[in-house]
PLY file of the C-alpha trace (Angstrom):
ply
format ascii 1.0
element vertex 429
property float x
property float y
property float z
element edge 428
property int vertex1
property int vertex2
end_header
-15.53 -9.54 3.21
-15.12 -12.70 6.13
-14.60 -9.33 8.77
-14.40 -10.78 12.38
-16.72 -8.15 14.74
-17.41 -8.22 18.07
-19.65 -6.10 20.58
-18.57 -4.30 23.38
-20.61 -6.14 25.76
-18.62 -9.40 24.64
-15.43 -7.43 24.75
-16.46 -6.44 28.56
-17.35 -9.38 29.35
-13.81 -11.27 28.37
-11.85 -8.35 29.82
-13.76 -8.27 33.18
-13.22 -12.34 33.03
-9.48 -11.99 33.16
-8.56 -12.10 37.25
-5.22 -11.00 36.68
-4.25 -7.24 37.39
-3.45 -5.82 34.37
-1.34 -2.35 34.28
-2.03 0.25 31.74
1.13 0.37 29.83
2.18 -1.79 26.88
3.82 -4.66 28.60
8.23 -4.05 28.17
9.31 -5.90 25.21
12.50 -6.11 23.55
12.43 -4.25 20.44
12.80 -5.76 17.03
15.22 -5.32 14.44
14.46 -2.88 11.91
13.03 -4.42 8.84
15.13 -4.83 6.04
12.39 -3.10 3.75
12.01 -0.48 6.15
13.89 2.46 4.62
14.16 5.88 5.40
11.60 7.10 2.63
8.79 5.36 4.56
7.17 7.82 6.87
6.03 5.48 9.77
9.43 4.68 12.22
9.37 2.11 15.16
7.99 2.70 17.87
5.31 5.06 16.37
2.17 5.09 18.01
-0.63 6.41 14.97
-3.46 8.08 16.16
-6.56 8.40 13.36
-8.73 11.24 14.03
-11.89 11.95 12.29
-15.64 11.50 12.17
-17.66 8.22 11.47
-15.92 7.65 8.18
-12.67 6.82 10.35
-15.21 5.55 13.16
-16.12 2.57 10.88
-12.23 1.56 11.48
-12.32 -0.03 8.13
-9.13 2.11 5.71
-7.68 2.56 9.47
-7.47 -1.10 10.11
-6.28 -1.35 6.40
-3.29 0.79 6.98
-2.80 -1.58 10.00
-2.63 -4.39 7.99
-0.64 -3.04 5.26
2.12 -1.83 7.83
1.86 -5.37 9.59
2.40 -7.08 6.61
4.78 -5.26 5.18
6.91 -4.08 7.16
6.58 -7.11 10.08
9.79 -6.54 12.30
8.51 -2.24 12.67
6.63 -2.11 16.37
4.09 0.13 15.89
0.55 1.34 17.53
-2.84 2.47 16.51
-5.19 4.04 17.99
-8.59 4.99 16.65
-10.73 8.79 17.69
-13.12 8.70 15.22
-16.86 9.94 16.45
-20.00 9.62 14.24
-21.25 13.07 13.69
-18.15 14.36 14.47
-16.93 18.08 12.99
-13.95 20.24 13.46
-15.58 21.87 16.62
-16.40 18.44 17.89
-20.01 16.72 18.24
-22.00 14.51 20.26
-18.67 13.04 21.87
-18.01 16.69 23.20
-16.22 19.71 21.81
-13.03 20.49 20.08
-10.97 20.56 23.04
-12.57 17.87 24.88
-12.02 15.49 22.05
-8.39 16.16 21.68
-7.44 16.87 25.15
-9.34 13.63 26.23
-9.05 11.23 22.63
-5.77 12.00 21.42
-3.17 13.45 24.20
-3.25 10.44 26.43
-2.40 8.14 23.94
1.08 10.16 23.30
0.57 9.76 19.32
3.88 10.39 17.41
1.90 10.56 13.98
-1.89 11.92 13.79
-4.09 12.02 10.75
-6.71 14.05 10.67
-9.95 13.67 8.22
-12.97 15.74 9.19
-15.54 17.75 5.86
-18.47 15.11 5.50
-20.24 16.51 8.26
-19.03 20.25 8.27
-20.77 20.72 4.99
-23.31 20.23 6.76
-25.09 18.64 3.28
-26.05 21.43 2.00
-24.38 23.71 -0.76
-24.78 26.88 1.05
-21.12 27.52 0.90
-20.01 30.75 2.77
-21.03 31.02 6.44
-19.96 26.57 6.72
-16.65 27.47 5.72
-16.12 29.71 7.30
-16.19 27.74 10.24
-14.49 24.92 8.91
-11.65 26.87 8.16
-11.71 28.61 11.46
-12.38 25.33 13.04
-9.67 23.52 11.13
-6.83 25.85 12.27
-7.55 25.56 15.81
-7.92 21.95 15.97
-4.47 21.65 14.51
-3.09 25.01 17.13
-4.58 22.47 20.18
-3.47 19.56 18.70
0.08 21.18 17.96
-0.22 22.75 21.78
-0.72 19.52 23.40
1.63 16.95 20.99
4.29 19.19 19.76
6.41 16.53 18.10
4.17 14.72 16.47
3.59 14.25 12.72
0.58 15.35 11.46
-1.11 13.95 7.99
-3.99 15.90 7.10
-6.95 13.88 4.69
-8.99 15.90 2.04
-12.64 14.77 2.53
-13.33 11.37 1.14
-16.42 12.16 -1.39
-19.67 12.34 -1.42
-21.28 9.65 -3.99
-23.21 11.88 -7.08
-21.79 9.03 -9.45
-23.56 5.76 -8.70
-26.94 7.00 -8.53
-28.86 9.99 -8.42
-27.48 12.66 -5.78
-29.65 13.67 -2.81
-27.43 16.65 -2.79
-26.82 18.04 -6.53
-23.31 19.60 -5.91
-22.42 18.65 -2.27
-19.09 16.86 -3.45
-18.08 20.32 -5.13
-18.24 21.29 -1.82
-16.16 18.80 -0.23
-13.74 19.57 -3.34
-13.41 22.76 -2.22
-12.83 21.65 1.34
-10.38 19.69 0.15
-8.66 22.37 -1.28
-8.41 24.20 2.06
-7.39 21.24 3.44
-3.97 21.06 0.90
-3.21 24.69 1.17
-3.10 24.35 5.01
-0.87 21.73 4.67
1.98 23.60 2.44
1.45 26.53 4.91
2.31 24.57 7.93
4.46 22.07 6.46
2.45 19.31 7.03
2.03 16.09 4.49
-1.39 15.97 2.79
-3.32 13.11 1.14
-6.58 12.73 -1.11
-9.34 10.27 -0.57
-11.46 12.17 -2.60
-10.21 11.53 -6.71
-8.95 8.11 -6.51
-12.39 6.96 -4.96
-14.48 9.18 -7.28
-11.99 8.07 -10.11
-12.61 3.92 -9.48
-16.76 5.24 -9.22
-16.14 6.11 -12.41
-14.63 2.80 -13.50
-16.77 0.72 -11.81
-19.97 2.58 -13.73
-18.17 1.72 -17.35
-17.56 -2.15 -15.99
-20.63 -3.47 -13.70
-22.74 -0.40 -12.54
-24.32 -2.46 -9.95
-21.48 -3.02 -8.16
-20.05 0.35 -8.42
-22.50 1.28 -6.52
-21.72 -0.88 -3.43
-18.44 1.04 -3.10
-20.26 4.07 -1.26
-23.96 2.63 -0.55
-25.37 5.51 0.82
-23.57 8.48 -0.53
-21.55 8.73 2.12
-20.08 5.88 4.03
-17.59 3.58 1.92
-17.92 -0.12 1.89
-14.59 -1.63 2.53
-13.40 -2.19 -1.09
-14.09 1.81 -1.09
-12.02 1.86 1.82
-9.17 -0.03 0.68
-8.85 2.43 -2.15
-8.39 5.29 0.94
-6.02 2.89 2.58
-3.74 2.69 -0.68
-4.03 6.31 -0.70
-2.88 7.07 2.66
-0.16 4.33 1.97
1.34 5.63 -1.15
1.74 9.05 0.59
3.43 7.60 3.20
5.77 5.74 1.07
5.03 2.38 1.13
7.36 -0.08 -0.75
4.93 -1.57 -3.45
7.40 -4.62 -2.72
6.59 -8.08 -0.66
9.50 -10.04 -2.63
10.51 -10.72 -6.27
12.40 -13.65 -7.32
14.03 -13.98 -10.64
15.05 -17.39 -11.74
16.86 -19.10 -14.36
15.04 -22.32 -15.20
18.06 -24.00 -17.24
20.69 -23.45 -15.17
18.36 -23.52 -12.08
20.15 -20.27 -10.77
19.12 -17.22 -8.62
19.44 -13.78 -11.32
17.77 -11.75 -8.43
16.05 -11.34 -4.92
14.31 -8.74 -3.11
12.57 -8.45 0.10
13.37 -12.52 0.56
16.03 -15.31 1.06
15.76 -17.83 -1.40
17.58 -21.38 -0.65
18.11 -24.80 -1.84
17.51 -24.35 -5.41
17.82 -26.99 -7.97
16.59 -29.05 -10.94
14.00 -31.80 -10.17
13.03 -34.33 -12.85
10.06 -32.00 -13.93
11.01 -28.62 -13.14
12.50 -27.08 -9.93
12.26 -26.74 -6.26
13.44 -24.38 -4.13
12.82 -22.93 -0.63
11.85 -18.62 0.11
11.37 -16.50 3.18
9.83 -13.54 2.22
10.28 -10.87 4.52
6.63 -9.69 4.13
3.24 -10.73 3.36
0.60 -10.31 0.75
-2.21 -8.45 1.82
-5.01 -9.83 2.97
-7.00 -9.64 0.15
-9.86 -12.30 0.17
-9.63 -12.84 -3.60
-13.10 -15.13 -3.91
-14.93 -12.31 -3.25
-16.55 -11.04 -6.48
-15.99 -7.21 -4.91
-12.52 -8.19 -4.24
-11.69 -8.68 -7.52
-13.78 -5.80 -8.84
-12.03 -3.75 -6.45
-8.35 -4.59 -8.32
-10.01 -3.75 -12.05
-11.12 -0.41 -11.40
-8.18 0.65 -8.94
-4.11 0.59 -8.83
-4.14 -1.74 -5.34
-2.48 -4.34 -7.17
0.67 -1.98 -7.52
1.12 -2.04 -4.01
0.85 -5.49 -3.62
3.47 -6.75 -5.53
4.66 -10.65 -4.64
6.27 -11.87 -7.80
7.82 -14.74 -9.36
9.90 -14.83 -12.44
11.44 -17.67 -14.25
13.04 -17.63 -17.66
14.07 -20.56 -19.83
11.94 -22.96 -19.21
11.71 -25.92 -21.15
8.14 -27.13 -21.44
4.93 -25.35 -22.58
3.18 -25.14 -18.63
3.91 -25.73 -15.33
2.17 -26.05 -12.00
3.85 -24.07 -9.08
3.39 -25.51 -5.41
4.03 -24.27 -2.30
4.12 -26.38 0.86
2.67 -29.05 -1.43
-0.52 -27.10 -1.89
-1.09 -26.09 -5.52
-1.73 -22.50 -6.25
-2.20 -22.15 -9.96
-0.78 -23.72 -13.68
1.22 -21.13 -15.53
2.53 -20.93 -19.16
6.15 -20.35 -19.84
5.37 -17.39 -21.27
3.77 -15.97 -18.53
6.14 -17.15 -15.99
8.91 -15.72 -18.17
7.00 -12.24 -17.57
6.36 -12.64 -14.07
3.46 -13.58 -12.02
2.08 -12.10 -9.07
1.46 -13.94 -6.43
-0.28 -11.99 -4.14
-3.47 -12.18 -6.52
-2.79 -15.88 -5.75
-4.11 -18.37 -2.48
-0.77 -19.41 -1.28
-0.39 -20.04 2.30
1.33 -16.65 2.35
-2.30 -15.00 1.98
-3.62 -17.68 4.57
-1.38 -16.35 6.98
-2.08 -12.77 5.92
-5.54 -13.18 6.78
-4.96 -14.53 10.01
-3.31 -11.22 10.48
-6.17 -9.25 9.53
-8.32 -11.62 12.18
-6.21 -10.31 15.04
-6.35 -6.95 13.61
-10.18 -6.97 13.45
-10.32 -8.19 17.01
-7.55 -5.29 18.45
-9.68 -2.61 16.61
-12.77 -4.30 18.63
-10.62 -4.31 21.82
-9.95 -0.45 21.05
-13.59 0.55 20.11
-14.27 -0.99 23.60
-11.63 1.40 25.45
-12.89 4.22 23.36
-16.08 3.82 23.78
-15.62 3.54 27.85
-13.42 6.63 27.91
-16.24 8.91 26.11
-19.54 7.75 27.39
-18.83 6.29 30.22
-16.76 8.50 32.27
-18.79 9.27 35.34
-18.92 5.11 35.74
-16.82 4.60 39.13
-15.82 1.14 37.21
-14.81 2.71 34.50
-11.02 2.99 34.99
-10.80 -0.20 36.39
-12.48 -1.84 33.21
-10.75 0.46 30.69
-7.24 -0.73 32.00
-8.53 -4.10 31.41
-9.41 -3.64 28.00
-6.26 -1.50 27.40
-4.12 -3.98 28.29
-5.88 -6.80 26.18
-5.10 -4.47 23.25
-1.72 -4.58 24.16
-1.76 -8.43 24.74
-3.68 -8.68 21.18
-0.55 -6.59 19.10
1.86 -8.75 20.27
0.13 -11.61 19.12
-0.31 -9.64 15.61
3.26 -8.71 15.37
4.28 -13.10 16.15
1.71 -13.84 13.55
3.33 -11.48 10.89
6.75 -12.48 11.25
7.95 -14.56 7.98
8.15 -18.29 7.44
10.01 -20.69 4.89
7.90 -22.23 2.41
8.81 -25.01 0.05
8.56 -23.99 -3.52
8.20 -26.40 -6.95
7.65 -25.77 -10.45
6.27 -28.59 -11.93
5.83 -29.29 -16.24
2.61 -30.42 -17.24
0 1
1 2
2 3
3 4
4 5
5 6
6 7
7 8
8 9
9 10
10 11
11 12
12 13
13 14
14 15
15 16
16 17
17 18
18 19
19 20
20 21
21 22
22 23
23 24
24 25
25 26
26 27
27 28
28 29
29 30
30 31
31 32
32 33
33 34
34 35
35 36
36 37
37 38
38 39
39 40
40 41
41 42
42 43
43 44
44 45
45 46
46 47
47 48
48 49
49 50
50 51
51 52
52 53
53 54
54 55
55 56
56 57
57 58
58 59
59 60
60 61
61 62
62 63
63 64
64 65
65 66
66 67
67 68
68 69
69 70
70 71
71 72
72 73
73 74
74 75
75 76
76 77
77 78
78 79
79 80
80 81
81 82
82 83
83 84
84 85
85 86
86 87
87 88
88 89
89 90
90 91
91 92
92 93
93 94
94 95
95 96
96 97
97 98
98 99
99 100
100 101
101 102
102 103
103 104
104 105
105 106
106 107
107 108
108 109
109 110
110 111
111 112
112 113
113 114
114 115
115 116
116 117
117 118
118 119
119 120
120 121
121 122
122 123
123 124
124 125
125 126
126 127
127 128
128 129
129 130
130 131
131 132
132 133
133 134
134 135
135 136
136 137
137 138
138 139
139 140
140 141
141 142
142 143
143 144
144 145
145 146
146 147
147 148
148 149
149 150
150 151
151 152
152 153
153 154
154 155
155 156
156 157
157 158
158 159
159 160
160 161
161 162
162 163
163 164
164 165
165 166
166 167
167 168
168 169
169 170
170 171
171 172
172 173
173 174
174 175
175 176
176 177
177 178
178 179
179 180
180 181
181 182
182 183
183 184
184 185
185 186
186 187
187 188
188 189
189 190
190 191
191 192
192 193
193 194
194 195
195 196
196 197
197 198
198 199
199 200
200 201
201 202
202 203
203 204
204 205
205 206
206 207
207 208
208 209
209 210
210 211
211 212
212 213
213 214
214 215
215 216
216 217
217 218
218 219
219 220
220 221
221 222
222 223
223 224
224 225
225 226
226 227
227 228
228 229
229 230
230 231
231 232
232 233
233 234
234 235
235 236
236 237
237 238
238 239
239 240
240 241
241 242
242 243
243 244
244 245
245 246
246 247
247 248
248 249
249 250
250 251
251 252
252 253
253 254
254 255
255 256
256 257
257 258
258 259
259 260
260 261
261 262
262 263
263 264
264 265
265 266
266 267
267 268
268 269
269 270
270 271
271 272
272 273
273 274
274 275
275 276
276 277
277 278
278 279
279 280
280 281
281 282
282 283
283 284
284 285
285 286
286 287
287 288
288 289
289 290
290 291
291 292
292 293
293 294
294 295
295 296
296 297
297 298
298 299
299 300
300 301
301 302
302 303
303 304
304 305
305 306
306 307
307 308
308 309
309 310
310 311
311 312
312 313
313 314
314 315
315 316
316 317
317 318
318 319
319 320
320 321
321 322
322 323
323 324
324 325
325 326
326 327
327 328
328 329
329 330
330 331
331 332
332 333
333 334
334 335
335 336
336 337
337 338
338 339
339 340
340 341
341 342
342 343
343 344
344 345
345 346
346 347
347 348
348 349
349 350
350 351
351 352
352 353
353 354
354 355
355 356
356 357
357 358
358 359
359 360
360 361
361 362
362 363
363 364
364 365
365 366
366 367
367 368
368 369
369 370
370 371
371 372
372 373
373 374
374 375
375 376
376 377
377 378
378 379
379 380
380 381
381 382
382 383
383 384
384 385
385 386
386 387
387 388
388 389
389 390
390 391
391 392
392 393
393 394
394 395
395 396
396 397
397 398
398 399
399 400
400 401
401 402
402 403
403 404
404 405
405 406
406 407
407 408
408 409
409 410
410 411
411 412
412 413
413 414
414 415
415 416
416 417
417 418
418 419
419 420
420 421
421 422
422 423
423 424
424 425
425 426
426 427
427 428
């Protein structure tokens, strides 16, 4: 879906091109104002600094960048970090990246998280459905993971993820039965959570729930939401995204505007600033700051819009425009003189969406998810120095580099997210 990706030898290269001398800590900044749609349900605060741990599910930095981009986009004035420690293979005792306590003491506690989620099963079950002796592990596993990870980052917040599924609904399973297994992971997972207080979310239903839409609508392209059983494509990982999002308390919000087309007056705003309204000889015209984006959804694609039949995305991503009283039978809206679609007054009296719209609002939303897509590359490149290349003498020196090109690359995210004033105009056919 258009992602931007880039190798770590290219990222090496640009970060060893840079002459300057680059410190390791995110450059000072004055902080921004709290967003005005940043309340005190939504679990993320500024200055938060996320940390995603998990095996090659989270590794694939596809739902992780998606909560980046949903936080960037919504909430555009919050200053907040990401960090990505997901490791292919990876289980709660660790993997090829090293053990348990390497991985956390070496992945997570430098970074200084203030929130850590924490998805690990896929690999644990080891994909089989021998049940007893693998749990028992896990379990064992699980709890000291979270006693190191509680040891070494004692106020942070801690979301734990039931295991996203394994695919038996597409297509014939490999594995008869393994997602029971990761059910019953899951499970574990939960009850840990209300025992130590900590927030829990599930991957595992809503994906398995829009595999089960998908089949009834266009089986073929159900089965492109988990290709090989186990790996999500990124519509699969959007629906994780919106999970982990919900949870979190995301307002389903980027503006509503309610309009009276007779009297060309304002009934109601939210999440915008809405100016110079008035009658034109056709319709109206006003101008709108919205205070947040649409996400970037790229809504040509064919899985895009598959993606918002068969799940409840669409509820988070809620841009809309109402206007009541109108005169003629259709209109055309416009913004910045581009045209974005022809309504009826009917369905303009209900209220359109605009986020399932291109308006230059998604244009710039997408050049939000570019930078994303190229901070997550800057970060695979720092995390990929820090675990395999340790015993490099360079690597330090080429680690701060990249580290501090991450930190260059969010402050150009967070001046690309901020909002801008569009012109607005209904026009009758």
């Amino acid at each position: 879906m258009h992602r931007v990706r880039h190798t770590l030898f290219t990222v090496l290269f640009l970060a060893l091109a840079v002459s300057a001398v680059f410190c390791q800590e995110p450059p000072l900044t004055t902080a921004p104002a709290a967003d005005k749609m940043a309340s005190p349900t939504f679990f993320l605060k500024n200055g938060d600094r996320v940390a995603f741990y998990g095996d090659s599910i989270t590794a694939q930095r596809l739902y992780t960048n998606q909560v980046e981009d949903f936080v960037l986009t919504r909430y555009p004035s919050l200053n907040i970090t990401f960090f990505n420690a997901g490791v292919s293979g990876d289980m709660v005792t660790g993997g090829r990246a090293g053990k348990m306590k390497t991985r956390v003491d070496r992945d997570l506690l430098p970074d200084r998280p203030t929130v850590v989620t924490i998805m690990l099963g896929m690999n644990d079950g080891r994909y089989t459905t021998a049940f007893k002796s693998n749990f028992a592990t896990y379990a064992a596993g699980y709890r000291k993971l979270l006693d190191r990870i509680k040891a070494g980052l004692p106020n942070a917040r801690i979301t734990l993820i039931e295991p996203s599924p394994y695919d038996e609904i597409s297509r014939p399973s490999k594995i008869p039965g393994y997602n029971d297994v990761l059910l019953r992971y899951g499970q574990f997972v939960a009850t840990t959570a209300q025992q130590q207080g900590m927030q829990v979310v599930d991957f595992n239903h809503p994906l398995t729930q829009a595999l089960r839409a998908g089949m009834l609508l266009n089986p073929s392209l159900a089965s492109l939401l988990i290709p090989d059983h186990i790996h999500p494509s990124e519509s699969g990982h959007w629906i994780m995204a919106a999970a982990l999002m919900r949870a979190w308390g995301v307002s389903p919000i980027v503006s509503s505007v309610s309009l009276d087309g007779i009297n060309a007056t304002l009934q109601n705003a939210q999440n915008t600033d809405v100016t110079a309204l008035k009658k034109t000889a056709t319709g109206l015209s006003w101008e709108q700051e919205d205070m947040a984006l649409p996400l970037p959804l790229y809504l040509s694609d064919p899985m895009t819009q598959f993606l918002l039949k068969i799940s409840d995305l669409a509820t988070l991503d809620q841009q809309m425009l109402r206007v009541q009283h109108l005169l003629a039978a259709s209109y055309t809206l416009t913004i910045d003189d581009r045209k974005v679609a022809s309504f009826t007054r009917q369905e303009l009296a209900d209220g359109v969406n605009l986020a399932l719209y291109e308006t230059p609002m998604l244009h710039q939303a997408w050049k939000v998810d570019d930078d994303t897509d190229n901070q997550a590359a800057l970060d695979r490149a720092h995390f990929l120095l820090i675990t395999t290349r340790q015993q490099s003498p360079d690597v330090a020196a080429a680690a701060g580099i990249v580290q501090s090109l991450e930190y260059e690359m969010a402050a150009e995210q967070h001046e690309d997210a901020q909002p801008k004033l569009h012109a607005f105009e209904l026009t009758a056919n």
